[in-house]
VOLUM-648708 format. One record per atom (N, C-alpha, C, O): residue number from 1; residue in one letter; atom name; x, y, z. Coordinates in steps of 0.001 Angstrom, whole numbers, plus 524288, in hexadecimal, padded with zeros to 5 digits. Layout:
# VOLUM-648708
R  pos  code  site      X      Y      Z
R  NUM     a    CA      X      Y      Z
...
This chain:
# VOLUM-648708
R  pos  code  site      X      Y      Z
R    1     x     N  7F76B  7CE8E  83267
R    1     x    CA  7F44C  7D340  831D6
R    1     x     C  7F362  7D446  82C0C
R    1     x     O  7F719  7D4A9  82904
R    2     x     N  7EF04  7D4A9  82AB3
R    2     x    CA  7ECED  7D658  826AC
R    2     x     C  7EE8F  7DCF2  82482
R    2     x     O  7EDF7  7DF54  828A5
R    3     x     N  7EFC1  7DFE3  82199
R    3     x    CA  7F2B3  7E3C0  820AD
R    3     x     C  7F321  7E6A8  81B84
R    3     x     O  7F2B2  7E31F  81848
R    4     x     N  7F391  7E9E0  819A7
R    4     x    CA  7F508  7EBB5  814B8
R    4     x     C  7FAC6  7EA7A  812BC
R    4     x     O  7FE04  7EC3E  815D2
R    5     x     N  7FBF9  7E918  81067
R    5     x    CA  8036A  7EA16  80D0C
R    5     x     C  80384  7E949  808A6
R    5     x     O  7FF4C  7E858  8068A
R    6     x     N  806D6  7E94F  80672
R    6     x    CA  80A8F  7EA32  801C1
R    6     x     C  80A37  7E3BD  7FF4D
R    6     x     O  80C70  7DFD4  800FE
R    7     x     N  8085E  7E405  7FCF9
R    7     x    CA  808A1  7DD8E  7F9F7
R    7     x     C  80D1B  7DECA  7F6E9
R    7     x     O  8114F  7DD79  7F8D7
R    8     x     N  80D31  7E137  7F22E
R    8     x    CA  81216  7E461  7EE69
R    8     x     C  814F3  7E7F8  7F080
R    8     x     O  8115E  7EA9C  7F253
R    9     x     N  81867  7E9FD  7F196
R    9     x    CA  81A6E  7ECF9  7F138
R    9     x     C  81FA0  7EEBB  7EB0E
R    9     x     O  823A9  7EC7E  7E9B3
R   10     x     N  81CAF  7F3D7  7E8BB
R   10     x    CA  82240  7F52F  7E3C2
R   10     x     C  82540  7F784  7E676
R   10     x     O  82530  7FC34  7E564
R   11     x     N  828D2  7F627  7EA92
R   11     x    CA  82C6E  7F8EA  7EAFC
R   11     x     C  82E92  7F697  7F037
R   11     x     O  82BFE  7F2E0  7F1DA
R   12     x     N  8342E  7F888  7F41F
R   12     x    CA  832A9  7F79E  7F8CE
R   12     x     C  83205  7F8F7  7FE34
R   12     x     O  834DA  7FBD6  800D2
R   13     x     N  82F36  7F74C  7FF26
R   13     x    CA  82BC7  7F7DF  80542
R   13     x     C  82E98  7FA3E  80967
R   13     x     O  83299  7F80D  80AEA
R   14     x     N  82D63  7FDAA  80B1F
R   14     x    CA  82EFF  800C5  80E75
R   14     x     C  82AE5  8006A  81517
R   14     x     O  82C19  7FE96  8195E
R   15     x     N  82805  801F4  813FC
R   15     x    CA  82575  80147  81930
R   15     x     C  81FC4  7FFC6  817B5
R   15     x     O  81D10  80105  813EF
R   16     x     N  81ECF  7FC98  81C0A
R   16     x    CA  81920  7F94F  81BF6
R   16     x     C  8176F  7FA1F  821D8
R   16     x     O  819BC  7F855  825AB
R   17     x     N  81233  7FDB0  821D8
R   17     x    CA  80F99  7FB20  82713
R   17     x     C  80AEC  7FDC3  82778
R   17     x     O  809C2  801E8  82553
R   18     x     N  80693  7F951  82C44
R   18     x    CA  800C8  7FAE0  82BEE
R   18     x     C  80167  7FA6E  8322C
R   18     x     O  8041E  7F7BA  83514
R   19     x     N  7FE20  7FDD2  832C6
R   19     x    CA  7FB83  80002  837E9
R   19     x     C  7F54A  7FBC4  83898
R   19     x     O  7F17A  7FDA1  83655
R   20     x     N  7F49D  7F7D2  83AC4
R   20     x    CA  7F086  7F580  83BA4
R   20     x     C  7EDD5  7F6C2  83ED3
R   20     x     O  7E9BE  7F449  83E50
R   21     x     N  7ED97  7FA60  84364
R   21     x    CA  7E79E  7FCA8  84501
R   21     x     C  7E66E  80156  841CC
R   21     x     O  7E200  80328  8423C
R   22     x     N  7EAE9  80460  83D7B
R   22     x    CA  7E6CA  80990  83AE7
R   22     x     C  7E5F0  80612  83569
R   22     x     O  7E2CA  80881  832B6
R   23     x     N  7E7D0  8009C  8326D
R   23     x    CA  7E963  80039  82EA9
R   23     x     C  7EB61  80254  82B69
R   23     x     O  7E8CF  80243  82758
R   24     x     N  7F08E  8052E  82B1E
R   24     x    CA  7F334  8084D  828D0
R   24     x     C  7F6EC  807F2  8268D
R   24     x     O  7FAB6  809D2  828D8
R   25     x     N  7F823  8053E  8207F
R   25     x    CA  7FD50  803F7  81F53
R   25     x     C  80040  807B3  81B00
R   25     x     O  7FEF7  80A09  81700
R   26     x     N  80494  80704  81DD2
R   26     x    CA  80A15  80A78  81A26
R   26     x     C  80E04  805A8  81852
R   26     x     O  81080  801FE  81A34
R   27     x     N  80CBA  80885  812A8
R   27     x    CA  8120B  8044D  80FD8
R   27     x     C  8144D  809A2  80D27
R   27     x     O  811C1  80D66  80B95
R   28     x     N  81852  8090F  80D19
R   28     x    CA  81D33  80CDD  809CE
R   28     x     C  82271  809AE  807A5
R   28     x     O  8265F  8084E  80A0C
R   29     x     N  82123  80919  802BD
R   29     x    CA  82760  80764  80057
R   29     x     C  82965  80AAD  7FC30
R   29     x     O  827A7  80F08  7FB24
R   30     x     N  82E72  8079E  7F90D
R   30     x    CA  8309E  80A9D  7F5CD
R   30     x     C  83036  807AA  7F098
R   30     x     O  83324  803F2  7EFC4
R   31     x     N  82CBE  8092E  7ED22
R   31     x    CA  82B40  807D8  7E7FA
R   31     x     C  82FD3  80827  7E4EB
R   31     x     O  8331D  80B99  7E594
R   32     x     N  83048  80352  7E04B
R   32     x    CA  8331C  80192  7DDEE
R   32     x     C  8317E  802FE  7D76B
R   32     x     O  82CD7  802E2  7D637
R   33     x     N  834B7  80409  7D435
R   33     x    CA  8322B  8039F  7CF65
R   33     x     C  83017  800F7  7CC63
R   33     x     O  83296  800F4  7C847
R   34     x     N  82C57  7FE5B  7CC39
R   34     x    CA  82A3E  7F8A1  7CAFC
R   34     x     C  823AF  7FA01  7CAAF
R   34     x     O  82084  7FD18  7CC91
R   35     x     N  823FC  7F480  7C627
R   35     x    CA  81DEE  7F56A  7C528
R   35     x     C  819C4  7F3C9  7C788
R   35     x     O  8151E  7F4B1  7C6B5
R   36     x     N  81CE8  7F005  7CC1D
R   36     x    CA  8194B  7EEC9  7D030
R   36     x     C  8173D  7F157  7D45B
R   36     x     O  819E4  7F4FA  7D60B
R   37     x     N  811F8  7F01B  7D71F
R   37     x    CA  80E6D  7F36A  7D937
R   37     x     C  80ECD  7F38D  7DFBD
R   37     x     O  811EE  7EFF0  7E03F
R   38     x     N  80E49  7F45F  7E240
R   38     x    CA  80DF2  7F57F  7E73E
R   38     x     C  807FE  7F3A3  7E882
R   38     x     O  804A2  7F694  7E6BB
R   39     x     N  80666  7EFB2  7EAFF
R   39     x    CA  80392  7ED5F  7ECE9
R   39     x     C  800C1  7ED97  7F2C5
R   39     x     O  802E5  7EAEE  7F628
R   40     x     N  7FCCF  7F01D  7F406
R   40     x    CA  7FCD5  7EE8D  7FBFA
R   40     x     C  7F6FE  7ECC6  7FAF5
R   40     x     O  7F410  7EDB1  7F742
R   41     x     N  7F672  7EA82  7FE8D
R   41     x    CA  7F38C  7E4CC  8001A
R   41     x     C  7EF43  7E99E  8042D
R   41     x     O  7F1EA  7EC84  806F3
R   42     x     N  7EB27  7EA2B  8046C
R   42     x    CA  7E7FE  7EC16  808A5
R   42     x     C  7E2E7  7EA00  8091F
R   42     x     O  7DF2B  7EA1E  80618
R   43     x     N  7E3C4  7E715  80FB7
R   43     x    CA  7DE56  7E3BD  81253
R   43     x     C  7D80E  7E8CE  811DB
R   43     x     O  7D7B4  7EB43  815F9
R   44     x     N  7D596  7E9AD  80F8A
R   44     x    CA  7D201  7ED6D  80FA5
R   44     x     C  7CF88  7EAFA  81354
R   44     x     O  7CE23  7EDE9  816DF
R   45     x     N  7CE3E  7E5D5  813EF
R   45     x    CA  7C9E0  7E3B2  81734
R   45     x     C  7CBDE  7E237  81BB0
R   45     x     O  7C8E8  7DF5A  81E2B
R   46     x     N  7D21F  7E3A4  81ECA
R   46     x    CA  7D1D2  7E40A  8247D
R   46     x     C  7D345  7E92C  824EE
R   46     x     O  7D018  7EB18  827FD
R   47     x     N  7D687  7ECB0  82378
R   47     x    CA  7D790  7F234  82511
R   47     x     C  7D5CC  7F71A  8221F
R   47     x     O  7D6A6  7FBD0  82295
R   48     x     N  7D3BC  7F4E3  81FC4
R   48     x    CA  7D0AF  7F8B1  81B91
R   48     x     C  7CBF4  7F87A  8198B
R   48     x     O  7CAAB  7F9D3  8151C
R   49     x     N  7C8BB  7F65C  81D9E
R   49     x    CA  7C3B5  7F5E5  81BFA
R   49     x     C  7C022  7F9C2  81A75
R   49     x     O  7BBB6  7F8BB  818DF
R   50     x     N  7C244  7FF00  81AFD
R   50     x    CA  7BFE1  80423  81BAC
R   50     x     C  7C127  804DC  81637
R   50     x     O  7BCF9  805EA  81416
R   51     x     N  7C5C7  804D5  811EC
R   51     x    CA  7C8FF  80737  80FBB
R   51     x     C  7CE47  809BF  8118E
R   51     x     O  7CEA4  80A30  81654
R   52     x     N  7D0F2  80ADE  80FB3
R   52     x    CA  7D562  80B5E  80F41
R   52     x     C  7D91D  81115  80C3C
R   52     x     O  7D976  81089  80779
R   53     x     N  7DB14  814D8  80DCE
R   53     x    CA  7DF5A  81801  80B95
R   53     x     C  7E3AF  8157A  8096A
R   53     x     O  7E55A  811B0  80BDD
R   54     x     N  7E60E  816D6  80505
R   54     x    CA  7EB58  8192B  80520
R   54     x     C  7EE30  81A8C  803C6
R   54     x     O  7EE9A  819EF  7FF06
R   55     x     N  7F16C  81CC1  805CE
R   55     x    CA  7F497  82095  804ED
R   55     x     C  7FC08  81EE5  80424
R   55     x     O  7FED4  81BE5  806A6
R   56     x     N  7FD87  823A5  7FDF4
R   56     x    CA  801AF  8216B  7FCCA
R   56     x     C  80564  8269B  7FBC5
R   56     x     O  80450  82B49  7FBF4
R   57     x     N  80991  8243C  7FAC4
R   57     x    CA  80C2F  828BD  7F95A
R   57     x     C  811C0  826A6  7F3D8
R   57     x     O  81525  82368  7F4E3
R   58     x     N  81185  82831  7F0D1
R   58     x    CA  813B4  826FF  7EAC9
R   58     x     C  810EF  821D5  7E8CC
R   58     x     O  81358  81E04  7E724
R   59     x     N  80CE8  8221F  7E914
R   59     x    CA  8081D  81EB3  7E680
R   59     x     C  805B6  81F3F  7E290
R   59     x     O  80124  820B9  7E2CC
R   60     x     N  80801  81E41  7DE09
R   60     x    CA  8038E  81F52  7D882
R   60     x     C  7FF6F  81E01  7D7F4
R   60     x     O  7FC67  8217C  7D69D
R   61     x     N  7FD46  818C0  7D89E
R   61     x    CA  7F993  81761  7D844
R   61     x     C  7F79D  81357  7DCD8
R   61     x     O  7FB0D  8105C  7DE69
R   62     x     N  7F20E  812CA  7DF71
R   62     x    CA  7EFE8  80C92  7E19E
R   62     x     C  7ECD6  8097D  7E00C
R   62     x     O  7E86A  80B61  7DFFC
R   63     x     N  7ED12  804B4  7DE6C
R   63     x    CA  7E89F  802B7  7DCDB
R   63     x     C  7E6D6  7FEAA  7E04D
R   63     x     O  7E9D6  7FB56  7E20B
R   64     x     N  7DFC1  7FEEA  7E1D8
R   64     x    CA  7DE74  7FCB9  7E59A
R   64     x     C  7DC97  7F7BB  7E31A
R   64     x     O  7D9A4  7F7FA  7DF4F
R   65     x     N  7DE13  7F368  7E4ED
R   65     x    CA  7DC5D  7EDA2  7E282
R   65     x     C  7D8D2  7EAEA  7E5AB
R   65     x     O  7D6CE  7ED37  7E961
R   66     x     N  7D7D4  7E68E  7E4C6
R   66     x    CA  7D3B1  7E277  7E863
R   66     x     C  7D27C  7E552  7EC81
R   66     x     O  7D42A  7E513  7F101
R   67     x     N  7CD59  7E9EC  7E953
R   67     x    CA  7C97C  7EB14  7EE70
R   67     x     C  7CE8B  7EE8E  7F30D
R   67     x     O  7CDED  7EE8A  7F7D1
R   68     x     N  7D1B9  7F060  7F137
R   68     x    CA  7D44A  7F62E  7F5FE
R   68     x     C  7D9C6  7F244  7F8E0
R   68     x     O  7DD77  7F403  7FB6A
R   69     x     N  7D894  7EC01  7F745
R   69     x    CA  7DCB1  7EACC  7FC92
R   69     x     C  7E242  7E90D  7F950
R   69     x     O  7E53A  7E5FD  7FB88
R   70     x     N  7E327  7EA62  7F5CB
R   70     x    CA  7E728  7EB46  7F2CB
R   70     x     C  7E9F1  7F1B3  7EE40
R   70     x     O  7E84C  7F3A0  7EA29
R   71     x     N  7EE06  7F2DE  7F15C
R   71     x    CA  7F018  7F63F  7EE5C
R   71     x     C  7F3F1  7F689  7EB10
R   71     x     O  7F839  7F4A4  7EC28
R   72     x     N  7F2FD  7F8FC  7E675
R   72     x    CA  7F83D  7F88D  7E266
R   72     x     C  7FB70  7FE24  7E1E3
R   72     x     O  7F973  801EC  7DFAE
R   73     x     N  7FF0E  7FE3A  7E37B
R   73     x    CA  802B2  8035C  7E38B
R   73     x     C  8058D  8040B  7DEDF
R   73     x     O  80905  8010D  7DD69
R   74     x     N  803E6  8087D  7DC40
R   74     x    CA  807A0  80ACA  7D933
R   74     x     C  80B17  80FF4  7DB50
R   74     x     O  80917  8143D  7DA71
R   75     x     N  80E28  80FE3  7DCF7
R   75     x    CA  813C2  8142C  7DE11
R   75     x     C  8181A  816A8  7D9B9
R   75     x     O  81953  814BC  7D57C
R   76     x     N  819AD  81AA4  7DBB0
R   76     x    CA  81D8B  81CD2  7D7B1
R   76     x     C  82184  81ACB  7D818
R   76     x     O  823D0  81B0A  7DC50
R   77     x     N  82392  8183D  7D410
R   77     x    CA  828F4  81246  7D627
R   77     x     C  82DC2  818DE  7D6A2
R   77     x     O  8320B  81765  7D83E
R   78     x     N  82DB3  81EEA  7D5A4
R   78     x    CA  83115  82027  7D6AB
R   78     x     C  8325C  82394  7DC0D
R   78     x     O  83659  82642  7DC34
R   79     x     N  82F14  8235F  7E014
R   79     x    CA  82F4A  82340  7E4AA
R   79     x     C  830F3  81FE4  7E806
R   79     x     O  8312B  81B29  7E730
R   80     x     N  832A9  822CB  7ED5F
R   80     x    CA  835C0  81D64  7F18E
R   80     x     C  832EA  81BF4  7F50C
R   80     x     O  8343A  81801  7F776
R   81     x     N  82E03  81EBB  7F67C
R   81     x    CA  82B80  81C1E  7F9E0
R   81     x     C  8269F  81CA5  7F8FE
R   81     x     O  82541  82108  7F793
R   82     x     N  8227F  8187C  7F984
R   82     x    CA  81D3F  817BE  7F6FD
R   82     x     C  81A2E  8168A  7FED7
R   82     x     O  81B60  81348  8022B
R   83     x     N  8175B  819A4  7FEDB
R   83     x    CA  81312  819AE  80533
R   83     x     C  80DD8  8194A  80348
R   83     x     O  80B31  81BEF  80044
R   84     x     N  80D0D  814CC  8062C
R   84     x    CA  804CD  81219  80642
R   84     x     C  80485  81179  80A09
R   84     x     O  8077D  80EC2  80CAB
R   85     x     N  7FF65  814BE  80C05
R   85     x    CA  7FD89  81667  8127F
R   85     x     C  7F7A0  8139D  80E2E
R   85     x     O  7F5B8  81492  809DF
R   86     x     N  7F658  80E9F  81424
R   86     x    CA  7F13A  80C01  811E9
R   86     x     C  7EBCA  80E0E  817FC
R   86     x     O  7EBB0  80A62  81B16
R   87     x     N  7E9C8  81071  818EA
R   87     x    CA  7E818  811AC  81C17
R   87     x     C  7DF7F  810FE  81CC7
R   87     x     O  7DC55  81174  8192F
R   88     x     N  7DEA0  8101F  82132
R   88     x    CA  7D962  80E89  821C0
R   88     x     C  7D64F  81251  81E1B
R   88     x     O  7D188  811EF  81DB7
């Protein structure tokens, strides 16, 4: 199955999962202090052909790469839990 996830993760992984008839994915982990980035991988051209939401919570910054189907996460490395709701 073709899918959204986490290529990088800075920190670690706590819960991963997508809903394939609403396409709906939740990733939540626990960020590490490090200068590395948090990475997720998103198919625009099977579940997101419309565009795409999403939604975070202790998220500083996103940066959208190659055309929307790559994300770069910046988080507050001094929080324990980092939530990305990727939604149609």
């Amino acid at each position: 199955m073709i899918r959204p996830y986490p290529q990088y993760t800075a920190g670690m992984p706590l819960i991963l999962s997508f809903d394939p008839d609403t396409s709906v994915m939740h990733y939540e982990y626990t960020p590490r202090n490090t200068s590395a980035k948090t990475e997720i991988y998103v198919p625009t051209h099977i579940h997101y052909s419309g565009g795409y939401q999403v939604m975070t919570e202790d998220v500083t910054n996103i940066q959208y790469t190659e055309g929307g189907k790559r994300l770069i996460i910046d988080e507050d490395p001094t929080v324990t839990n980092v939530v990305i709701d990727i939604t149609p």
